[in-house]
C-alpha positions in Angstrom: -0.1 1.8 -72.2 1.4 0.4 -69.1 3.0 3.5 -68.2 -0.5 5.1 -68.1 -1.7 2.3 -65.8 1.6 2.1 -63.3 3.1 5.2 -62.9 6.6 5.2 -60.8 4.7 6.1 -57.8 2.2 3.3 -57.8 5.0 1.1 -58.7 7.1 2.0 -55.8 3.8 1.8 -53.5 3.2 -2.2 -54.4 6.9 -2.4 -54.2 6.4 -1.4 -50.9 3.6 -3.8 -49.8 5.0 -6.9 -51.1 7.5 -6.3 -49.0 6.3 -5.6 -46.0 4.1 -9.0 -46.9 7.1 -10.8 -47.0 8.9 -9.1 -43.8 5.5 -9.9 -42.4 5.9 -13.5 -43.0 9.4 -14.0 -41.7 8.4 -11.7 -38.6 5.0 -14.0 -38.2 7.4 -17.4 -39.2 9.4 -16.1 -36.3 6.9 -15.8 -34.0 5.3 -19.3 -34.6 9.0 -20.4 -33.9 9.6 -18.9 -30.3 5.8 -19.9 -29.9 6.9 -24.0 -30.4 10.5 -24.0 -29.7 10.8 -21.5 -26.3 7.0 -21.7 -25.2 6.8 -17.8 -25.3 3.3 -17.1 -25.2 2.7 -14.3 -27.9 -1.0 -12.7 -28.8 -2.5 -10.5 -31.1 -0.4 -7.9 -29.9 2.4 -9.4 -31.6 0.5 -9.1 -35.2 0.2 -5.5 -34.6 3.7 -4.8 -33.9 4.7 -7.1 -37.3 2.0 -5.3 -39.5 3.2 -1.6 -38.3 7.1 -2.8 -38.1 7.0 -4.6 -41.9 5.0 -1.3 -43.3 7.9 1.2 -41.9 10.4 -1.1 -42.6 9.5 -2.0 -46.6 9.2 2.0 -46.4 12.3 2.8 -45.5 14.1 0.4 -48.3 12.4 1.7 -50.7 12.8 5.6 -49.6 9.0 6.1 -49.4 7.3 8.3 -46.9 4.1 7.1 -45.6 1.5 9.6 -45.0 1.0 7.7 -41.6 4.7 7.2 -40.9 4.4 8.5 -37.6 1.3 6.8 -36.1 2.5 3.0 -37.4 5.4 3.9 -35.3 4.0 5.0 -32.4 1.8 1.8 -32.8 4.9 -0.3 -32.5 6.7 1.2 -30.0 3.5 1.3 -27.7 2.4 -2.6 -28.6 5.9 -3.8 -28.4 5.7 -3.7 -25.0 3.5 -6.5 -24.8 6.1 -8.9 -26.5 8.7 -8.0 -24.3 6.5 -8.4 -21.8 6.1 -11.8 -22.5 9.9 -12.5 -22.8 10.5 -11.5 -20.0 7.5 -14.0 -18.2 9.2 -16.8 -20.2 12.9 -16.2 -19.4 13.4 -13.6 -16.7 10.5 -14.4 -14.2 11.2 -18.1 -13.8 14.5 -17.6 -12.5 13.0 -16.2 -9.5 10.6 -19.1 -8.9 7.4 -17.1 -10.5 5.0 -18.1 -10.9 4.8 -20.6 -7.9 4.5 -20.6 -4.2 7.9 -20.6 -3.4 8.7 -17.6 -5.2 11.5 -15.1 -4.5 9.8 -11.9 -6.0 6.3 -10.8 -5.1 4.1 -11.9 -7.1 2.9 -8.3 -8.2 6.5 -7.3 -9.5 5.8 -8.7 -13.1 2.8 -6.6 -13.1 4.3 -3.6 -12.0 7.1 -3.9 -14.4 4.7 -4.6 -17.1 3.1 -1.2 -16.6 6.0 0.6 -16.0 7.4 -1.1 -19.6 4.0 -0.3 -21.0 4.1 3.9 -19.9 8.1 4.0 -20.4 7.6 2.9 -24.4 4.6 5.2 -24.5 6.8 7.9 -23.5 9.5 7.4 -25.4 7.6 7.1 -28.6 5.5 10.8 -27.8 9.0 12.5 -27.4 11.1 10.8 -30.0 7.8 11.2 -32.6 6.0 14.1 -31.4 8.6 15.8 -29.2 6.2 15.6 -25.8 8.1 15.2 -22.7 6.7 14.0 -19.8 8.0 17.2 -17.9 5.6 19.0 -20.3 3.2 16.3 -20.0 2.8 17.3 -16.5 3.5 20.7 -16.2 0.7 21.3 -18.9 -2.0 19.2 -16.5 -0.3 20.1 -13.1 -3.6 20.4 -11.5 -4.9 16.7 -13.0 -1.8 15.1 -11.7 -2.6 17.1 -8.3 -5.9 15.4 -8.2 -4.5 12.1 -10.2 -1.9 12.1 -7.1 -4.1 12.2 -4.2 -7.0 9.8 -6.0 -3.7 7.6 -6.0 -2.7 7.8 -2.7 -3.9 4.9 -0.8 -3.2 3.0 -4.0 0.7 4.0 -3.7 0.7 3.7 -0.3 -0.5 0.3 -0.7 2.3 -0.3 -3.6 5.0 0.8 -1.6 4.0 -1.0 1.5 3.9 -4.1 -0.8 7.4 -4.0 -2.2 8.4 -3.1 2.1 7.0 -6.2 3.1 8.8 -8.2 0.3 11.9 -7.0 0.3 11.9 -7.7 4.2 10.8 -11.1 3.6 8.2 -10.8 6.1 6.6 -13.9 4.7 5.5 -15.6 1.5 3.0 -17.3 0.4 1.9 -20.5 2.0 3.3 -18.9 5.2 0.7 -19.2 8.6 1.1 -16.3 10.5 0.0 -14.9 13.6 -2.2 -11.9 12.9 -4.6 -9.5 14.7 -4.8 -12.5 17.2 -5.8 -15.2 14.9 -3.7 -17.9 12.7 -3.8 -17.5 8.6 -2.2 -18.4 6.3 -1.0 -16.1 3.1 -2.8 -17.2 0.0 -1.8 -14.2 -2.4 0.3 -11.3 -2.3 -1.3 -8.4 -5.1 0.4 -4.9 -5.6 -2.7 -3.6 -3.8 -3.4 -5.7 -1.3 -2.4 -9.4 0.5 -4.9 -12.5 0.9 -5.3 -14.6 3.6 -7.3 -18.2 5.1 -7.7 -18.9 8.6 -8.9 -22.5 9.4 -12.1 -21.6 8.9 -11.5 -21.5 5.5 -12.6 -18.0 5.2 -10.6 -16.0 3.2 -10.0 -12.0 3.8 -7.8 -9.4 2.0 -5.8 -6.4 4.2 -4.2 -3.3 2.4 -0.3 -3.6 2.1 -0.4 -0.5 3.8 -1.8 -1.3 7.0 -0.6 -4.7 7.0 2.6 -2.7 6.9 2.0 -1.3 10.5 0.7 -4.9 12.2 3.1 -6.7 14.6 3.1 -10.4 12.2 4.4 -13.4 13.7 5.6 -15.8 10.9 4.9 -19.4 12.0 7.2 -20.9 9.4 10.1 -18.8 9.5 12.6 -20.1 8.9 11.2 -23.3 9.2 7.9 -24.6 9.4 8.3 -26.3 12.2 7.3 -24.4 15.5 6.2 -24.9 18.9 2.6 -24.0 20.0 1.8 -24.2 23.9 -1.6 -25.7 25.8 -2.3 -24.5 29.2 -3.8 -26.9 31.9 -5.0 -26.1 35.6 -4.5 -29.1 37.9 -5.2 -29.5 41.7 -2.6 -28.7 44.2 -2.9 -32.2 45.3 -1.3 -33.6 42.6 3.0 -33.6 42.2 4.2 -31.6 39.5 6.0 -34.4 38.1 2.6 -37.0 37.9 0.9 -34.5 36.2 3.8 -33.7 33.5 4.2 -37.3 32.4 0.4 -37.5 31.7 0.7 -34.5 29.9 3.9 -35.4 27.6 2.0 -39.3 27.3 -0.9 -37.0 25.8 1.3 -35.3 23.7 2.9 -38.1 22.1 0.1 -40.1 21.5 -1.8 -37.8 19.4 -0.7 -37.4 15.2 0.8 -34.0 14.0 2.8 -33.8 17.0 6.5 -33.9 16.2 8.8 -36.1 18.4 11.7 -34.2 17.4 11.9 -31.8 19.6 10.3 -33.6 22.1 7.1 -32.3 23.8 7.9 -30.1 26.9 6.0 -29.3 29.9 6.3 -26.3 32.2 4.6 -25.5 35.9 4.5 -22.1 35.2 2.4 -20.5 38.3 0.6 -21.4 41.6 -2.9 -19.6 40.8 -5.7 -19.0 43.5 -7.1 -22.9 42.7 -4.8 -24.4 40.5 -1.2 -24.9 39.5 -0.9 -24.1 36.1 1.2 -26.5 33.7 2.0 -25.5 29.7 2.6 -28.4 27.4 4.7 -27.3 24.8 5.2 -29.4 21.7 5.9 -28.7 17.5 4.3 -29.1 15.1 5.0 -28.6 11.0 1.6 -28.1 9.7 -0.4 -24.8 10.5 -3.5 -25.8 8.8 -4.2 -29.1 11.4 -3.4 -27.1 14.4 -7.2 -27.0 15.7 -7.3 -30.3 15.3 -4.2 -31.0 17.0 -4.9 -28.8 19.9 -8.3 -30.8 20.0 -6.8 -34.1 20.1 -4.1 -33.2 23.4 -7.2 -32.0 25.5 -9.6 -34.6 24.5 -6.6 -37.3 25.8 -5.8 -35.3 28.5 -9.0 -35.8 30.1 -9.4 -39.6 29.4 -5.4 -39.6 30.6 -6.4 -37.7 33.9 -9.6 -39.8 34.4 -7.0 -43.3 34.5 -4.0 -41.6 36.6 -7.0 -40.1 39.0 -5.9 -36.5 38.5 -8.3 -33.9 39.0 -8.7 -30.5 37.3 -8.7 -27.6 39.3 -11.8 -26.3 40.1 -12.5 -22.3 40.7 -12.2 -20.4 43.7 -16.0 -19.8 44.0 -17.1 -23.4 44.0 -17.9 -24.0 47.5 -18.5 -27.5 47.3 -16.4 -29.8 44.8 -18.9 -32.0 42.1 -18.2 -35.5 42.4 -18.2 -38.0 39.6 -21.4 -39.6 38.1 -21.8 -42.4 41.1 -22.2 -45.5 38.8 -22.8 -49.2 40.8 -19.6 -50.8 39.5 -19.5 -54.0 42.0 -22.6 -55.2 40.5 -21.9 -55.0 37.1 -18.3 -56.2 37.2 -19.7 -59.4 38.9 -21.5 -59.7 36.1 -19.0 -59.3 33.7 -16.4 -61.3 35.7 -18.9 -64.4 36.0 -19.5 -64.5 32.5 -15.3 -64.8 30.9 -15.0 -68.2 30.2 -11.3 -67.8 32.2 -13.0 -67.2 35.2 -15.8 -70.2 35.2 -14.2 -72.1 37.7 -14.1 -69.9 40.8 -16.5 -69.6 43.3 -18.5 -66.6 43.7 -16.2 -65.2 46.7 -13.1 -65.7 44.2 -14.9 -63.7 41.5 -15.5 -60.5 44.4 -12.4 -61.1 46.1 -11.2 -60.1 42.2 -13.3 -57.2 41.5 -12.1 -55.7 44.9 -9.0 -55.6 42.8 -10.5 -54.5 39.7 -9.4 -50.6 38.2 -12.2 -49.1 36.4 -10.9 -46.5 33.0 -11.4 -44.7 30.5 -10.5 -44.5 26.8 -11.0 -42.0 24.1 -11.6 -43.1 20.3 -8.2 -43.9 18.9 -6.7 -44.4 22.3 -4.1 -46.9 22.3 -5.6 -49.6 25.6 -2.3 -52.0 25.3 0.6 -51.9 22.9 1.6 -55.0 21.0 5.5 -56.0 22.3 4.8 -53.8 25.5 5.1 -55.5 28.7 2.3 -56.4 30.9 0.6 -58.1 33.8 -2.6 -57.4 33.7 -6.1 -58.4 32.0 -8.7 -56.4 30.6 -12.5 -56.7 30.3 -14.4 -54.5 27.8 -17.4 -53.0 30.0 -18.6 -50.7 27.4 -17.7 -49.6 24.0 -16.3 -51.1 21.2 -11.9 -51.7 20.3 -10.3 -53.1 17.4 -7.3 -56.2 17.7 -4.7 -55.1 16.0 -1.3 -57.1 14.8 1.7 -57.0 12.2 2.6 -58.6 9.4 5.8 -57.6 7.2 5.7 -54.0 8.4 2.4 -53.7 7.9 -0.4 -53.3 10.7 -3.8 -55.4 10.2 -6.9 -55.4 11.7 -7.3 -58.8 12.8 -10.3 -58.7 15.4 -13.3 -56.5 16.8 -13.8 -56.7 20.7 -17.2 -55.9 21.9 -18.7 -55.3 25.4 -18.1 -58.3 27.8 -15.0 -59.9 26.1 -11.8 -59.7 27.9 -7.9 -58.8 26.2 -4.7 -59.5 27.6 -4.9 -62.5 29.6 -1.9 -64.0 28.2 0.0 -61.4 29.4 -2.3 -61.8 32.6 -0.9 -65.6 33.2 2.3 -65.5 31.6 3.9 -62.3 32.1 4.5 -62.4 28.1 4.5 -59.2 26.1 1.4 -58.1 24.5 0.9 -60.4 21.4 -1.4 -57.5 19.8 -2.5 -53.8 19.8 -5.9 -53.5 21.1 -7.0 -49.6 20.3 -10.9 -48.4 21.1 -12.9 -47.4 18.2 -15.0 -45.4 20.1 -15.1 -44.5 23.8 -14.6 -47.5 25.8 -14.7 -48.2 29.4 -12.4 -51.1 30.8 -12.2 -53.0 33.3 -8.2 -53.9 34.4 -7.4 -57.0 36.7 -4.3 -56.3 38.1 -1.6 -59.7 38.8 -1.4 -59.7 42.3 -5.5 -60.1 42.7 -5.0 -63.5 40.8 -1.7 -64.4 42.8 -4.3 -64.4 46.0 -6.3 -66.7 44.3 -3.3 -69.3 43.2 -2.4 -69.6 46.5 -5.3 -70.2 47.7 -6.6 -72.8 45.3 -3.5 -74.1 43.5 -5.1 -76.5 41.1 -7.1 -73.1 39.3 -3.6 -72.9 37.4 -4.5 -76.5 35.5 -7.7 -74.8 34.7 -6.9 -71.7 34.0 -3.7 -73.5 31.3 -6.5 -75.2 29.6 -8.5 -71.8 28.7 -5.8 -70.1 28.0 -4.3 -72.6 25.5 -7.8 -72.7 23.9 -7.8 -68.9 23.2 -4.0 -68.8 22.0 -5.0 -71.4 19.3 -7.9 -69.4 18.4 -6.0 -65.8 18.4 -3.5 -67.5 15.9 -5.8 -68.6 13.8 -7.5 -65.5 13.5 -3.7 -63.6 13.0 -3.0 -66.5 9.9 -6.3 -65.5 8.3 -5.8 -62.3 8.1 -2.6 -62.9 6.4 -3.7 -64.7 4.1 -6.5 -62.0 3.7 -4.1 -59.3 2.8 -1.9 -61.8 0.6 -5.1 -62.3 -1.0 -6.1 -58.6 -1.4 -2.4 -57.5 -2.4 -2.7 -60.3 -5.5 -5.8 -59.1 -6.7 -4.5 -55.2 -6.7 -1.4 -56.8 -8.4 -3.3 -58.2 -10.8 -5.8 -55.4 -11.5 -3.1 -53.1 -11.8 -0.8 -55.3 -14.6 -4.4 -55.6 -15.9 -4.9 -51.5 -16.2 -1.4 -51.4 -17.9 -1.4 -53.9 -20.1 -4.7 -52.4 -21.8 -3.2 -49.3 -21.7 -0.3 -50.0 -23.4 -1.9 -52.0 -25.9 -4.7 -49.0 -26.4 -7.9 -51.5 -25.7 
């Protein structure tokens, strides 16, 4: 009876399928194991390959031909290329820096060898199964791959011109580059194609293969750091070397700009109206260059305005505009009458003062005085708003707001001292300076103002060092409470509340 059910074949058959269950297992077992152990990201794929691999394997032991024999292995051998594939993204690709930005492949090799793994196992499976060759594969369809080819050409061209570029090193992504006239930077490099972002944030793709035939100026090669150039057009009146120390105290004012190598500046021609200066400085960050560029021109101006250098004007203006006439004796009586420093001198004093007075300009974020810098000279806020600034333990606080009509620097002013603080304009600001020697006229004229003007000043000294010792005790106050909030955070963290 159980020879009528199980003959030898059907014996030999579920012989056959256990085990290629149980290879199955230890292939699928082995899979999990890479999976955990060396992060080798296997899919479906995988399965396939096992199921077809187990079946022709248990076959084989057991000296059974499958009817099918031939298609389960060209299943494998096709579908194992996705494994491999996958080895090689875990093991081999890394070395290389891939995936990341700093990469030493391009970043459509991987693909390209994938596809070239994928048709080189497809191949080798249809002759070594069916006995195709790819020489008969094409002679057969010659005029398919004639039409295939030149469907493909751009496409190749493209893929060639891709692998050109990066085996040159042209650039890489991250790079800014010089290109067609503008500055973008290389987002993504694709077997096809290469993206890039100006700083408008507008992104664009260009073929490899006419990207191959553009002039490309790499901006961080071999360093990031690199020098970009500003062109000004100054009067003839001016000397060359007054109008390159406004432009390198531009330069060095404004953040982005590196102070190692210094900013440069070069007359480089006498034009028809102007002499032409070119302020070259570094920088090592492509992306803020517009609004590094912005920042030197907007301080050139307000730096021109206080040194009294004019820009040129052109050729076809006959007659030169003149600034915005503004009544300034009236209103810096005004302002001069109402400082508390000055309410003891007579009303000729306070003119004989403004006679002296220097009317300028500052920009938002312009430094007005520098704490520790020397100086002899007041200041009087006419317009505008500025922020006191000091330092405490390497740290710089905010310890005052100046609006218009209160004065800065008078200790300086009477003593000769270095500045005590950094006064820097929030906004634009329009100041008033006092020079020394205009208050030397008055001292000898009228020696006892110096009891007087000892009195004020000793007044605002106490009141400025108060204001310095609460703001320290401000930030000791504010750094306690982060202290606090952050052992706090921890604490219930580590205890999971």
């Amino acid at each position: 009876m159980p020879s009528a059910l199980f003959s030898d074949d059907r014996v030999v058959r579920v012989l056959v399928f256990l085990l290629a269950g149980a290879f199955y297992l230890l292939v699928f077992a082995l899979g999990r194991l890479l999976k955990r152990r060396a992060g080798i990201q296997l899919s479906w794929t995988y399965h396939v390959v096992a199921v077809a691999g187990s079946l022709l394997a248990a076959a084989g032991l057991c000296h059974e031909h499958l009817p099918d024999a031939r298609e389960l292995a060209l299943v494998a051998l096709v579908f194992a290329g996705f494994p491999l594939n996958a080895v090689l993204y875990r093991f081999v690709w890394p070395i290389y820096g891939y995936p990341g930005e700093n990469a030493r492949i391009p970043g459509f090799l991987p693909q390209v060898v994938a596809i070239l793994l994928f048709l080189g196992l497809s191949f080798f499976a249809l002759g070594a199964l069916y006995h195709v060759t790819v020489t008969g594969l094409l002679t057969g369809s010659g005029v398919i791959a004639i039409i295939i080819g030149l469907a493909l050409q751009d496409t190749l061209g493209n893929l060639f011109a891709g692998f050109g570029l990066q085996a040159g090193r042209a650039f890489r992504v991250g790079d800014w580059l010089v290109l067609q006239g503008q500055r973008v930077q290389v987002v993504e490099i694709t077997w096809r194609s290469t993206r890039f972002r100006n700083n408008d944030d507008v992104s664009f793709n260009v073929p490899n293969n006419q990207l191959a035939k553009e002039t490309i100026v790499n901006l961080y090669y071999p360093t990031n750091i690199h020098a970009m150039r500003v062109r000004v057009g100054v009067d003839y009146t001016v000397p060359p070397n007054e109008v390159k120390n406004a432009l390198i105290a531009c330069a060095t004012a404004v953040s982005g700009v590196l102070a190692d190598p210094a900013p440069r500046v070069f007359l480089t021609s006498f034009d028809d109206s102007s002499v032409a200066y070119e302020l070259k400085f570094w920088i090592d960050d492509g992306r803020a260059y517009p609004q590094i560029v912005d920042a030197i021109r907007t301080r050139c101006w307000y730096e021109f305005a206080r040194r009294q250098i004019n820009f040129a004007f052109p050729v076809r203006v006959f007659e030169r505009g003149k600034p915005r006439a503004r009544d300034h004796a009236g209103s810096l009586m005004e302002l001069l009458a109402a400082q508390p420093l000055f309410g003891a001198l007579s009303p000729e004093q306070l003119e004989l003062l403004s006679k002296e007075a220097k009317w300028m300009r500052f920009g938002q974020q312009e430094t007005i005085i520098q704490r520790g810098a020397p100086g002899d000279s007041m200041f009087i806020l006419a317009a505008g708003m500025a922020e006191v600034l000091s330092e405490r333990e390497g740290r710089e606080l905010r310890v005052g707001t100046l609006h218009a009509g209160e004065c800065f620097g008078e200790i300086s002013f009477l003593t000769g001292e270095p500045r005590s603080a950094t006064v820097r304009a929030r906004q634009d600001c329009e100041v008033v300076e006092i020079p020394k020697h205009a208050m030397s006229l008055l001292l000898r004229q009228q020696p006892s103002l110096a009891e007087q003007l000892s009195d004020t000043l000793t007044a605002r000294r106490s009141a400025t060092q108060q204001r310095l010792a609460q703001a320290a005790r401000n930030v000791h106050a504010g750094a306690e409470a982060a202290e606090k909030e952050g052992l706090l955070r921890r604490l219930r963290a580590f205890f999971e509340l």
